[in-house]
DSSP file (Angstrom, degrees, kcal/mol; ACC not computed):
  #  RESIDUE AA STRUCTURE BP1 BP2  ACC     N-H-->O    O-->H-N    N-H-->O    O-->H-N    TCO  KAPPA ALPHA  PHI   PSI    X-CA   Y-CA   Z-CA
    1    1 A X              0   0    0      0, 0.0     2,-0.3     0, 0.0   138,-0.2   0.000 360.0 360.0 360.0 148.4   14.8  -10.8   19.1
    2    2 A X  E     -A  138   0A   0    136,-2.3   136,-0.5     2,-0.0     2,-0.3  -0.689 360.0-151.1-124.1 162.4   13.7   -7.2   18.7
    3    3 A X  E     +A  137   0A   0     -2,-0.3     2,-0.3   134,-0.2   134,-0.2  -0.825  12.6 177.8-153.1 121.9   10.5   -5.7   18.0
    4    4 A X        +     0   0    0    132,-1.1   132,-0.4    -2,-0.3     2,-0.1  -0.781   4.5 165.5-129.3  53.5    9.6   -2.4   16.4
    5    5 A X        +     0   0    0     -2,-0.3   130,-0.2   130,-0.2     2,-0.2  -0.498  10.5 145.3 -99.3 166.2    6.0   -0.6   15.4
    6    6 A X  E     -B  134   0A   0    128,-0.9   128,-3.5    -2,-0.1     2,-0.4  -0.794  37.5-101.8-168.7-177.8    5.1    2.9   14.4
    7    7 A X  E     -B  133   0A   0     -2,-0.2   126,-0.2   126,-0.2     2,-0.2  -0.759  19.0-173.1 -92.9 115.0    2.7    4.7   12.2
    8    8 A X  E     -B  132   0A   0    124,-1.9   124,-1.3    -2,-0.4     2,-0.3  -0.638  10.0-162.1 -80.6 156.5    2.8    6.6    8.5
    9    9 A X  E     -B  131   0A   0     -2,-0.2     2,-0.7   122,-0.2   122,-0.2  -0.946   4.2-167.9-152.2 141.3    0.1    8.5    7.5
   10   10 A X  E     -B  130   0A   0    120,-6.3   120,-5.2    -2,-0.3     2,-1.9  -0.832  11.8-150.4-122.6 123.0   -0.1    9.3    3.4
   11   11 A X  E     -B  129   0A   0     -2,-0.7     2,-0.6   118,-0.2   118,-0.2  -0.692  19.3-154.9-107.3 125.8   -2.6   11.8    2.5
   12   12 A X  E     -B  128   0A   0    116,-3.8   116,-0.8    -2,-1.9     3,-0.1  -0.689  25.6-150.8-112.6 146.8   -3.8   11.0   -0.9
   13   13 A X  S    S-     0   0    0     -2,-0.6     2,-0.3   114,-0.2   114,-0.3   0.560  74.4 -53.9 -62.9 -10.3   -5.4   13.2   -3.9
   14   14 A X  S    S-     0   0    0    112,-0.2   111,-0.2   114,-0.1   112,-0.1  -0.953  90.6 -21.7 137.2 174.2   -7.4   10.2   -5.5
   15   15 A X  S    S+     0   0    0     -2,-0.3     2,-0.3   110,-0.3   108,-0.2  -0.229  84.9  66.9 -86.8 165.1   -7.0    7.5   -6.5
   16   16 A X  E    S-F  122   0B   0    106,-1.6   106,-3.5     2,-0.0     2,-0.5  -0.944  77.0 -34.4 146.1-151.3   -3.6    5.8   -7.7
   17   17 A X  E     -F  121   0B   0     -2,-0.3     2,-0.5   104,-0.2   104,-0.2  -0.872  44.3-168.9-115.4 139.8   -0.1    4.7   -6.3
   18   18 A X  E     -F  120   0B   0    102,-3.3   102,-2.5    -2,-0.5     2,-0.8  -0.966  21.8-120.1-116.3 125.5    1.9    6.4   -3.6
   19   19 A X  E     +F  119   0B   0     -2,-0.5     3,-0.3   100,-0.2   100,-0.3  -0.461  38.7 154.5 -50.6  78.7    5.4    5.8   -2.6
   20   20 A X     >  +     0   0    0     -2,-0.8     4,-1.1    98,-0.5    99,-0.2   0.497  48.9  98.4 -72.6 -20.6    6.2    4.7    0.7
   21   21 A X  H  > S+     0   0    0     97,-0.9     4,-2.1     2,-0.2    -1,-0.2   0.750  78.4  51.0 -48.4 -62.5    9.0    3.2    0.2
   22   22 A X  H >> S+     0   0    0     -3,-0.3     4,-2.2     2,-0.2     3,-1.6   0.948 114.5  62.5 -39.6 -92.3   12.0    6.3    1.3
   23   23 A X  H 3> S+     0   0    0      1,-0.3     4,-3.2    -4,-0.2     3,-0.3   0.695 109.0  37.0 -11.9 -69.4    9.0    6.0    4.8
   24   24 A X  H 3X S+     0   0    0     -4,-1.1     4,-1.4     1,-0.2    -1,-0.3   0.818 112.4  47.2 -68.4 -43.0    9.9    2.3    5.6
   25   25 A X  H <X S+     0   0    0     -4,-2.1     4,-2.6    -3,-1.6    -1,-0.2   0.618 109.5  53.0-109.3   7.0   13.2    1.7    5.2
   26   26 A X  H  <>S+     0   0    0     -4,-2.2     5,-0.5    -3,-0.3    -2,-0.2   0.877 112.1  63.7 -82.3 -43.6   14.5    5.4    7.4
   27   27 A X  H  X5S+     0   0    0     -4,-3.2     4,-1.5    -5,-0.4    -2,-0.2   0.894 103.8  34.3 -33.3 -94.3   12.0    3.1    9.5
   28   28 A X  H  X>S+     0   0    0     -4,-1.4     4,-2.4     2,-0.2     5,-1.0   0.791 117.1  55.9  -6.5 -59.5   14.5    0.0    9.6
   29   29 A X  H  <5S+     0   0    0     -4,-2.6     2,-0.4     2,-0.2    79,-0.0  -0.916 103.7  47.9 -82.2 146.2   17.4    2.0    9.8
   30   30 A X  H  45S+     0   0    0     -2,-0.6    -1,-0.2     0, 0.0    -2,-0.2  -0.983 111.7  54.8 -57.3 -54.6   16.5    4.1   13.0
   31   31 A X  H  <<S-     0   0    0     -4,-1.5    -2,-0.2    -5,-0.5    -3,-0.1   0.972 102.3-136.5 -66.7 -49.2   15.5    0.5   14.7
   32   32 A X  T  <5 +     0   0    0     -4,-2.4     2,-0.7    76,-0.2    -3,-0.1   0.866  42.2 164.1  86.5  20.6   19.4   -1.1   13.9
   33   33 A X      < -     0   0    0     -5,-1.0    -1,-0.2    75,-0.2     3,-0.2  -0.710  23.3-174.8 -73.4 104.3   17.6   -4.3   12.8
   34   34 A X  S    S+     0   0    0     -2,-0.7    74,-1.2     1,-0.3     2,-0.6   0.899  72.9   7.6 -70.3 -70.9   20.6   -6.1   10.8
   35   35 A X  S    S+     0   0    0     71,-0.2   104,-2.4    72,-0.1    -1,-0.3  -0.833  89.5  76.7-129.7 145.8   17.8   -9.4    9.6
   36   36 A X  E     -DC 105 138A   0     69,-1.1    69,-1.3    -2,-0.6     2,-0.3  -0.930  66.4 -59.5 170.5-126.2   14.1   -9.9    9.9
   37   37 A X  E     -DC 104 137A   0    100,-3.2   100,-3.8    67,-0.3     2,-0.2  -0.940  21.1-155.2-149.0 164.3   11.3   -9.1    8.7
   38   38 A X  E     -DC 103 136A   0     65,-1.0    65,-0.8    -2,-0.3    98,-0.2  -0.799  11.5-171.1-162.6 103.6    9.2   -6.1    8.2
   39   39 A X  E     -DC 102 135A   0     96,-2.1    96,-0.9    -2,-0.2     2,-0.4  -0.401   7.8-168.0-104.7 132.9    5.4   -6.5    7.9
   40   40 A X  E     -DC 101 134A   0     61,-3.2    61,-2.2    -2,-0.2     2,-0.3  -0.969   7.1-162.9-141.0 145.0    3.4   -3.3    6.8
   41   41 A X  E     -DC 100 133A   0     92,-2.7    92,-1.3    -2,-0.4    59,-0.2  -0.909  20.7-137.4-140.0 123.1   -0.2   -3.1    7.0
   42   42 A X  E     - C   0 132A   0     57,-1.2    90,-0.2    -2,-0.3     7,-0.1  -0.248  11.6-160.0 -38.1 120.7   -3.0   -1.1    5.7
   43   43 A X  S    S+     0   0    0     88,-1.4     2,-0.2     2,-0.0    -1,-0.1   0.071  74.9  70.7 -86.2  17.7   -6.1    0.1    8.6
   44   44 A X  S    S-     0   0    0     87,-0.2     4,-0.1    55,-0.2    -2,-0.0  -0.680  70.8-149.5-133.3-171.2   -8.5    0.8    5.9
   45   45 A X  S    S+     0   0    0     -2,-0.2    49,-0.2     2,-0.1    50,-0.1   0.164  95.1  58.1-149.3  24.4  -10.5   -1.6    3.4
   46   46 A X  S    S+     0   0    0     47,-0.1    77,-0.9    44,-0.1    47,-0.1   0.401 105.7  77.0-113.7   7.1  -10.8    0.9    0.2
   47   47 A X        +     0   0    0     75,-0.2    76,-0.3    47,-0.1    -2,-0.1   0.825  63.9 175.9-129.1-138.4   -7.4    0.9    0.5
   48   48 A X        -     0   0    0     50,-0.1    73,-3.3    74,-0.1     2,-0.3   0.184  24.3-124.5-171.6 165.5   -4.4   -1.7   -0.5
   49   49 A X  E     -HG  98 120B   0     49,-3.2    49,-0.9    71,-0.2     2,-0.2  -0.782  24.3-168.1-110.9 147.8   -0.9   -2.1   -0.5
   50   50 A X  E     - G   0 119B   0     69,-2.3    69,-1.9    -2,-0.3     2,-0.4  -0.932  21.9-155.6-140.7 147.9    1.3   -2.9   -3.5
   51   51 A X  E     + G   0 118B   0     -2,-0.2     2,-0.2    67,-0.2    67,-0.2  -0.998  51.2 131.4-114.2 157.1    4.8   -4.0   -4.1
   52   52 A X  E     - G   0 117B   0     65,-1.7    65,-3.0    -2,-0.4     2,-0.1  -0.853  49.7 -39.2-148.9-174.5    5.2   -2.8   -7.6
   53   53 A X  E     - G   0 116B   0     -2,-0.2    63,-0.2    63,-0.2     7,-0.2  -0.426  23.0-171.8 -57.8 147.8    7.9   -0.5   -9.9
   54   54 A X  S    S+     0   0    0     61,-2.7     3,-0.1    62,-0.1    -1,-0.1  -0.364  76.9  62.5 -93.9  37.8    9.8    2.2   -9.3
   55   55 A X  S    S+     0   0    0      1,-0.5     2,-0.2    60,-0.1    61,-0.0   0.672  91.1  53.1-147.6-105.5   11.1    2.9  -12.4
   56   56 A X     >  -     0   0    0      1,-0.1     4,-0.6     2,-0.0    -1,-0.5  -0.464  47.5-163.4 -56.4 120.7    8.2    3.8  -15.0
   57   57 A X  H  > S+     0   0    0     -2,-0.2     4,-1.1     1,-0.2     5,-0.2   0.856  93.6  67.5 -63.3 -39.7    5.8    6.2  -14.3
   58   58 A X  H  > S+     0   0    0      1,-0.2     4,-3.0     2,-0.2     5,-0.3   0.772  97.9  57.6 -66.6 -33.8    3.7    4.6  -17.1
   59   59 A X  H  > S+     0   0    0      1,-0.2     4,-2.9     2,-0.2    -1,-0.2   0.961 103.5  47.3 -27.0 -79.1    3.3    1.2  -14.7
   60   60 A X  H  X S+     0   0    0     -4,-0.6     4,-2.3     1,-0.3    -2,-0.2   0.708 119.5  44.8 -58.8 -32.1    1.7    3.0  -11.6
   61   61 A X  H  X S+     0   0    0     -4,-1.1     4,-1.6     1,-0.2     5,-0.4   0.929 113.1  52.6 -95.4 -49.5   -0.9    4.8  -14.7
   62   62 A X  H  X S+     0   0    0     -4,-3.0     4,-1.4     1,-0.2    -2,-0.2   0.896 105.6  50.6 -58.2 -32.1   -1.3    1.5  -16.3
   63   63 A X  H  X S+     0   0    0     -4,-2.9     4,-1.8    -5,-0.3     3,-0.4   0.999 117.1  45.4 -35.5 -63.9   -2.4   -0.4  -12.9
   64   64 A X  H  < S+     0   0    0     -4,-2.3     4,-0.4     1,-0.3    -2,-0.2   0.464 108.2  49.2 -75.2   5.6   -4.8    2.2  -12.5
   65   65 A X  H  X S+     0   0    0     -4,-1.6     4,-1.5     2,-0.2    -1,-0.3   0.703 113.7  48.2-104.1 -33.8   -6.0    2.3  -15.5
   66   66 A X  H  < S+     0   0    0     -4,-1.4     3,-0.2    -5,-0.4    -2,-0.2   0.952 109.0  53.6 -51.1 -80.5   -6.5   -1.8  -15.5
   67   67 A X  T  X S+     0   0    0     -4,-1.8     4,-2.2     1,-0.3    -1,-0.2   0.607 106.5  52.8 -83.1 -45.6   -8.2   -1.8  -12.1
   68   68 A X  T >4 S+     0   0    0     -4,-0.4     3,-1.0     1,-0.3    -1,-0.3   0.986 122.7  34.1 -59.2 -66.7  -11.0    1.0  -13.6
   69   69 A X  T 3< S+     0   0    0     -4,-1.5    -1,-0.3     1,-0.3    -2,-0.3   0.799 115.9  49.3 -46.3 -41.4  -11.5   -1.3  -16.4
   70   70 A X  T 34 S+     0   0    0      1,-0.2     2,-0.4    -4,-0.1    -1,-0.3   0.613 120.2  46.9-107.2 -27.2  -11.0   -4.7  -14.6
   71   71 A X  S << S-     0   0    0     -4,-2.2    -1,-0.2    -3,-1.0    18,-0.1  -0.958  79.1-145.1-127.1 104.9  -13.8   -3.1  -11.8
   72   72 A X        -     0   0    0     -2,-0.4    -3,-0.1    -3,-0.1    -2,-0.0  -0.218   2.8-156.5 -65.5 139.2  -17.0   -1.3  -12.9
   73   73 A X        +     0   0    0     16,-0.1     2,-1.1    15,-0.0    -1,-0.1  -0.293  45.6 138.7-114.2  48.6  -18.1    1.6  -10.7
   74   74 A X    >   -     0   0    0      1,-0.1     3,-2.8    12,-0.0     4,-0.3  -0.700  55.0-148.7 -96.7 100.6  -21.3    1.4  -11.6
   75   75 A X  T 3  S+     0   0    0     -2,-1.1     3,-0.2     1,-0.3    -1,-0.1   0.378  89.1  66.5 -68.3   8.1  -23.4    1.7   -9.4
   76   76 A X  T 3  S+     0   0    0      1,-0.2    -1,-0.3    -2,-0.1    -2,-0.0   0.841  98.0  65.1 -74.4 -38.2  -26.5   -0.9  -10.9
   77   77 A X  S <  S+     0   0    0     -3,-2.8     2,-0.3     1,-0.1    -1,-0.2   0.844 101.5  68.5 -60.5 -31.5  -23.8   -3.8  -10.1
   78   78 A X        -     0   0    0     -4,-0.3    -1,-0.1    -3,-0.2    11,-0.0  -0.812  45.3-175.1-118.6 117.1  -24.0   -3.1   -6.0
   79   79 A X  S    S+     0   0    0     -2,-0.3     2,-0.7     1,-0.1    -1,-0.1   0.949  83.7  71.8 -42.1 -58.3  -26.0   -3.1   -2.8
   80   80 A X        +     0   0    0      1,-0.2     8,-0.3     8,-0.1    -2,-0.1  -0.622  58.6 132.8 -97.3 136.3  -23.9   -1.6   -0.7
   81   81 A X    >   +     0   0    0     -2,-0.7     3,-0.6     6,-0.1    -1,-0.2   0.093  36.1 104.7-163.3  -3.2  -24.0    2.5   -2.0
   82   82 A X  T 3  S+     0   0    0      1,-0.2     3,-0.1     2,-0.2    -2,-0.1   0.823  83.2  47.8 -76.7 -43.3  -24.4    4.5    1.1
   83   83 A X  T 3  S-     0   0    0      1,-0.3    -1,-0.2     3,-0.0     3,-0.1   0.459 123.4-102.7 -92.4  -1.1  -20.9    5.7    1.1
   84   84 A X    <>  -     0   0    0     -3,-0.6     4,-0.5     1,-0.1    -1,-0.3  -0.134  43.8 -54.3  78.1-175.4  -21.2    6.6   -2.6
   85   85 A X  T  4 S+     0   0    0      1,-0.3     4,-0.2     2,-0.1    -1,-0.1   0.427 131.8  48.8 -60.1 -13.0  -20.2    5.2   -6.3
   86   86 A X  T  > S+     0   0    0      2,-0.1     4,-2.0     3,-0.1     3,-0.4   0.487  99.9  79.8-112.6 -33.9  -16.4    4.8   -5.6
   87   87 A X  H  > S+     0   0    0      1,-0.2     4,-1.7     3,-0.2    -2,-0.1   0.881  95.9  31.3 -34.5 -85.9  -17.4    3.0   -2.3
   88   88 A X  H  X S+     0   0    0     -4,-0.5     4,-0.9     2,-0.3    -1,-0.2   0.500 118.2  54.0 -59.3 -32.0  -18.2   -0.4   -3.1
   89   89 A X  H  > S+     0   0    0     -3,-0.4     4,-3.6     2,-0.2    -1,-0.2   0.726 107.5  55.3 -77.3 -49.0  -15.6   -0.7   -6.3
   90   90 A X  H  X S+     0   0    0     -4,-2.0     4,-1.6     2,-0.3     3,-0.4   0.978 108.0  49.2 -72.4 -63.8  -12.5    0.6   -3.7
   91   91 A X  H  < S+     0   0    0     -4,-1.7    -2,-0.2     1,-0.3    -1,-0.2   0.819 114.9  45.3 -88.8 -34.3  -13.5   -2.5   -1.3
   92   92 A X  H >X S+     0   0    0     -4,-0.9     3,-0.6     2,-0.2     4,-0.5   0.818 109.2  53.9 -42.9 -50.3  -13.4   -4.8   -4.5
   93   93 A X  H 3X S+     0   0    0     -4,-3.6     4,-1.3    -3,-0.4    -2,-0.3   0.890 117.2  38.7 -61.5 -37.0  -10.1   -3.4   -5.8
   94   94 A X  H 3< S+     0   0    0     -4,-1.6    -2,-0.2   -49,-0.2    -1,-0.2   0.425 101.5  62.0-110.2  29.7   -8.5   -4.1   -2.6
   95   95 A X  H <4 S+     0   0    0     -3,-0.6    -1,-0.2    -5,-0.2    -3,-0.1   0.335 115.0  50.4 -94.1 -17.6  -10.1   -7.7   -1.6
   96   96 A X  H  < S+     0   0    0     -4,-0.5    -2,-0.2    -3,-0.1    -3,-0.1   0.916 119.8  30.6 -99.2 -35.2   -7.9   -8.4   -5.3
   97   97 A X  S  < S-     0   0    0     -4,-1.3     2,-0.3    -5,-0.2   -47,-0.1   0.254 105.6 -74.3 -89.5-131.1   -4.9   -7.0   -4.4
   98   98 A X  B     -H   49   0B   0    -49,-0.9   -49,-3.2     1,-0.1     3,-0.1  -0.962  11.5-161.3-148.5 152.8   -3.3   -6.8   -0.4
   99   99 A X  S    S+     0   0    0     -2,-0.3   -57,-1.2     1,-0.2     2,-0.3   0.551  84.1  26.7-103.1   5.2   -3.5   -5.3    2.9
  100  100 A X  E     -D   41   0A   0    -59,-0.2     2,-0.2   -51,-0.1    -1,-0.2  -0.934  59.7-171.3-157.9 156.2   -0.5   -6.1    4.1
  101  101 A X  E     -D   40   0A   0    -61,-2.2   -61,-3.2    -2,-0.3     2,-0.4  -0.615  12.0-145.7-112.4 158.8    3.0   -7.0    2.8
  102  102 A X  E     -D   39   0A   0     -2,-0.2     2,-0.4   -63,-0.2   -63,-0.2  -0.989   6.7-160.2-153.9 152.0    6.3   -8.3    4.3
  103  103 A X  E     -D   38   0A   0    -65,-0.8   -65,-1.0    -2,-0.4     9,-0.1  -0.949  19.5-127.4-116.4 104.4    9.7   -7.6    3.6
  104  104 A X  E     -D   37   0A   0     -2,-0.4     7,-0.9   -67,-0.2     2,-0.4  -0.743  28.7-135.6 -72.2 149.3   12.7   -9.6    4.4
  105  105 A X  E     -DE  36 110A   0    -69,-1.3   -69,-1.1     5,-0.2     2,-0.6  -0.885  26.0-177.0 -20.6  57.6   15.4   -7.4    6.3
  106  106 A X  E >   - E   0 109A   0      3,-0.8     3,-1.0    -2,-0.4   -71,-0.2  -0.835  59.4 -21.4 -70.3  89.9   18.8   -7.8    5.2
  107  107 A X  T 3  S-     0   0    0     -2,-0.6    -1,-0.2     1,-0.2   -73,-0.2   0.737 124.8 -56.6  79.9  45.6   22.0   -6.3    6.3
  108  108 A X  T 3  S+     0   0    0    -74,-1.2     2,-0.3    -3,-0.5   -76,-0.2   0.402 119.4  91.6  67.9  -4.6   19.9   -3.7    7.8
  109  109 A X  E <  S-E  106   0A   0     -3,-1.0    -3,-0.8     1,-0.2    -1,-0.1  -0.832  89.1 -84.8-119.0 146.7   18.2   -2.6    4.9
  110  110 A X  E     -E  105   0A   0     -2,-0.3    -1,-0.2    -5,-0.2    -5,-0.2  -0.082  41.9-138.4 -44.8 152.2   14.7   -3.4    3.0
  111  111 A X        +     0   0    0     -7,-0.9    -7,-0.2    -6,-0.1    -1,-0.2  -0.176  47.8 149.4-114.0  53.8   15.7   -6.4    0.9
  112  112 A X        -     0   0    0      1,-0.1     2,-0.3    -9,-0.1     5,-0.0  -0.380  50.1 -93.4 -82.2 171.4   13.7   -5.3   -2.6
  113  113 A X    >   -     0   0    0      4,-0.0     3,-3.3    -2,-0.0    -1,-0.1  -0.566  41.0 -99.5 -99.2 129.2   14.4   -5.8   -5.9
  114  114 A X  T 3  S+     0   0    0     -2,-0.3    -2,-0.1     1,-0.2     0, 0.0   0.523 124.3  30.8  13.3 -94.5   16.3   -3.4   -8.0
  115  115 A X  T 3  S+     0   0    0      2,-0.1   -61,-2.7   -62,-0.0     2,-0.2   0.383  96.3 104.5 -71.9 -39.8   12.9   -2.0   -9.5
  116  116 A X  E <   + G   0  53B   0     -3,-3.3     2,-0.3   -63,-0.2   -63,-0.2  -0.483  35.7 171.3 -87.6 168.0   10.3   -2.6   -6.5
  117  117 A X  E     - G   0  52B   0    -65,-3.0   -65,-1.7    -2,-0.2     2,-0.4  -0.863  32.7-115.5-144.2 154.2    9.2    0.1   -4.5
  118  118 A X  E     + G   0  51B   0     -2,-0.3   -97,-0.9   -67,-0.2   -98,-0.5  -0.826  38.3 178.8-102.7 161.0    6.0   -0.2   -1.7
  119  119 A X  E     -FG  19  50B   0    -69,-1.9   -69,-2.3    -2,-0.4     2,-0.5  -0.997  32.3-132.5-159.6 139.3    3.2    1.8   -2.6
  120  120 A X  E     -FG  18  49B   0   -102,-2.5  -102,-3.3    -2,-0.3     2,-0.6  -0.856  24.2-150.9 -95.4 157.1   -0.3    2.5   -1.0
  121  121 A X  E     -F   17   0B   0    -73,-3.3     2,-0.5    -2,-0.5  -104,-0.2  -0.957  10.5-164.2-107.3 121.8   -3.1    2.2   -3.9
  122  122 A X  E     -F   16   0B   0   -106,-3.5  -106,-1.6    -2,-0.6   -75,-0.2  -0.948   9.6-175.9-113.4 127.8   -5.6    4.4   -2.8
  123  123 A X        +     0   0    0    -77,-0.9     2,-0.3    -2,-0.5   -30,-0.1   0.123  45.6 102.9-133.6  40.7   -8.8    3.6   -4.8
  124  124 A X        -     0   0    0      2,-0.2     4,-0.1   -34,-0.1  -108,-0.0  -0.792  66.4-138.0 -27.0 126.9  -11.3    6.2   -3.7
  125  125 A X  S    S+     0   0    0     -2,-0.3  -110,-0.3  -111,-0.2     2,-0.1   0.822  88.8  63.5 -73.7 -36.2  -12.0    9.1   -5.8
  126  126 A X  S    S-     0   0    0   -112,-0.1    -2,-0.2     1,-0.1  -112,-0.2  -0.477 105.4 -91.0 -70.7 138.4  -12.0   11.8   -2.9
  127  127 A X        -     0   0    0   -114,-0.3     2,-0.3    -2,-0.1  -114,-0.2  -0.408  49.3-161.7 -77.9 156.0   -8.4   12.3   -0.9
  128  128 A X  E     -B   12   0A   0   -116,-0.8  -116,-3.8  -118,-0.1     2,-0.8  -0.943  19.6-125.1-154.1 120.3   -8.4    9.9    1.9
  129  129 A X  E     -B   11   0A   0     -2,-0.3     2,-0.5  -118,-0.2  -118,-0.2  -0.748  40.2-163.4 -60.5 106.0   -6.1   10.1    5.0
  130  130 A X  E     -B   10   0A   0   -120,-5.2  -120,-6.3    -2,-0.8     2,-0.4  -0.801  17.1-153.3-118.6 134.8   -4.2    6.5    5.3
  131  131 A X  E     -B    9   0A   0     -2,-0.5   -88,-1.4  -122,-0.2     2,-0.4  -0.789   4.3-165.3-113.6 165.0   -2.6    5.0    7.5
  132  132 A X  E     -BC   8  42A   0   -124,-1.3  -124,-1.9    -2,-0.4     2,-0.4  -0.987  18.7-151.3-127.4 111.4    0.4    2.1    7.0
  133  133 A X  E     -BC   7  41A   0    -92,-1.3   -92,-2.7    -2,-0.4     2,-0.3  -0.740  13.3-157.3 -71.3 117.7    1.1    0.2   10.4
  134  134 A X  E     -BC   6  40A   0   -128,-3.5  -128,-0.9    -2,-0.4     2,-0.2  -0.810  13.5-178.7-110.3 158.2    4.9   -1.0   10.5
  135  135 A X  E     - C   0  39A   0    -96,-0.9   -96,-2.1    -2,-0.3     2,-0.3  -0.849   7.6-164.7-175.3 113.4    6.2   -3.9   12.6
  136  136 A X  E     + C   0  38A   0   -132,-0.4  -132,-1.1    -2,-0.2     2,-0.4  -0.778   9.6 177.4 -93.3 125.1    9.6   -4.7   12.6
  137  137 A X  E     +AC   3  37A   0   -100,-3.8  -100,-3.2    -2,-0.3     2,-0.2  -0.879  31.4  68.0-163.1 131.8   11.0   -8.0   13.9
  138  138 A X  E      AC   2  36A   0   -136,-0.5  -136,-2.3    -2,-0.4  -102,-0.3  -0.933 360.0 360.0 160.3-153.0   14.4   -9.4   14.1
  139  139 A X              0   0    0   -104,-2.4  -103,-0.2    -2,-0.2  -136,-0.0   0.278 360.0 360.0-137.4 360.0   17.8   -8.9   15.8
């Protein structure tokens, strides 16, 4: 059994979805992993990880366009405010979605679906340095 980490870092404009995908799997192939598994995890907690389409642009706008709706940023709903209006909303959009994802490994390659792609969801209004902890493991 083999074992494998390193570090992305995605700088994002605001909020929405960013592609990681192309990032992870030149990850895999470098390492020469045929099967396992491949765990990626978000360091932050406005943050979250998605696996979602690749396809439709109109998805990735429609998420973000749910999540504004489906989570008020108003700041009368919330105690915690310090960090500003986007603060408190961002740790609620990603306690509903996830901060980390896993992957099966297959013939050396990410085993996704036609369609999926990984993606960080950045839900902070201000651009945000993120980072995506990979960990590879199989033979």
């Amino acid at each position: 059994m083999k074992q494998a980490q390193t570090t992305i870092a995605i700088q994002t404009r605001g909020p929405g979805l960013y592609l990681f995908t192309h990032d992870a799997a030149a990850f895999v192939s470098r390492e020469k992993i045929v099967k396992g598994l491949l765990t990626c995890f978000i360091r932050h907690t406005s943050a979250s990880l998605v696996i979602q389409e690749n396809a439709d642009p109109d998805v990735l706008a429609d998420l973000e366009d749910f999540m504004r709706r489906l989570v008020s940023r108003d700041p009368m709903f919330y105690r915690h405010t310090t960090e500003g209006p986007d603060d408190m909303p961002s740790h609620i959009r990603s306690a509903l979605t996830a901060t980390s994802l896993t992957i099966p490994v297959r013939d050396g390659r990410l085993a996704l679906g036609t369609w999926q792609g990984l993606y960080l969801f950045e839900h902070r209004d201000h651009p945000h340095a993120r980072e995506i902890l990979l960990h590879l493991l199989g033979e």
